[in-house]
C-alpha positions as CSV (number, residue, x, y, z in Angstrom):
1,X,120.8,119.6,101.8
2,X,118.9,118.3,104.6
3,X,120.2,116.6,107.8
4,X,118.4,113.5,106.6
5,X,119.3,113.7,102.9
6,X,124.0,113.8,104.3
7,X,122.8,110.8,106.3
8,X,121.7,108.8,104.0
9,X,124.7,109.7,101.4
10,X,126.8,109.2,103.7
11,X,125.3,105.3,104.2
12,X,125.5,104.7,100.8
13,X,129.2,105.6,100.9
14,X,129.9,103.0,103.7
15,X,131.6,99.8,103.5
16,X,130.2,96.0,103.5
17,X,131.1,95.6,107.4
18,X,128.8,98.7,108.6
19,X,125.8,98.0,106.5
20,X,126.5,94.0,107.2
21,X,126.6,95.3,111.3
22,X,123.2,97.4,110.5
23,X,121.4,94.6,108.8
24,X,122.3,91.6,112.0
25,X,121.7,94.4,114.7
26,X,118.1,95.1,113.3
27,X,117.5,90.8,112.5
28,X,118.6,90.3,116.3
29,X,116.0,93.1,117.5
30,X,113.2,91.3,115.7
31,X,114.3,88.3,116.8
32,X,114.4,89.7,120.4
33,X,110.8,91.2,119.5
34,X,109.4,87.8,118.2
35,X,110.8,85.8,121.2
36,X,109.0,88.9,123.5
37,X,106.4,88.1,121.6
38,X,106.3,84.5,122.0
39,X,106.5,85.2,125.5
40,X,103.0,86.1,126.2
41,X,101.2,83.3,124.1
42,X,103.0,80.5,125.0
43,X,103.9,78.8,128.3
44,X,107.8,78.9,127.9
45,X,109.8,81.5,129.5
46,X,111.0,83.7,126.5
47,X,111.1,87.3,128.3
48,X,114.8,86.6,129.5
49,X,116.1,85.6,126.1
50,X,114.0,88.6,124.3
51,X,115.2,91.3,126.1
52,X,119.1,90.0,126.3
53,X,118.4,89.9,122.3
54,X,117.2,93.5,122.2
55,X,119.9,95.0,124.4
56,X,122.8,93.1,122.5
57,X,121.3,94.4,119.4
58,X,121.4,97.6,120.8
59,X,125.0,97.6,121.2
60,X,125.6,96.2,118.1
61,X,124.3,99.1,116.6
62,X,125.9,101.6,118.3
63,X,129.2,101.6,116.4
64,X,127.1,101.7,113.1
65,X,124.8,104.3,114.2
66,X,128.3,106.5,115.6
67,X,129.4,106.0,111.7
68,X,126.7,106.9,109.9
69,X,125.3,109.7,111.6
70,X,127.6,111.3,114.1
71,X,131.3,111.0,112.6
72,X,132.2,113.7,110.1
């Protein structure tokens, strides 16, 4: 069995709060991306607020990403 294949079991076998945790750490990162995105075709000042959203998603995910892949 691949490396790829015992990570994806072992998300399946994972409970509601680290799939939950997965799924809002990957809205706030396209949320950060849209607002970085928003950034440079409107006027408003949005490059703060995307980036704060991409590095709190980041550490959201963290935790997750520890779970699923790393811990044995």
């Amino acid at each position: 069995m691949s490396w790829f294949n015992k990570c994806f079991e072992k998300f399946k076998t994972q409970g509601k709060a680290v799939i939950i945790t997965l799924i809002f750490a990957k809205f706030l990162a396209g949320v950060g991306l849209g607002a970085l995105l928003a950034s440079y075709f409107g006027g408003y000042d949005w490059i703060l607020c995307g980036w704060l959203l991409i590095v709190i998603s980041l550490i959201v995910h963290i935790p997750a990403v520890y779970t699923v892949l790393l811990k044995k």
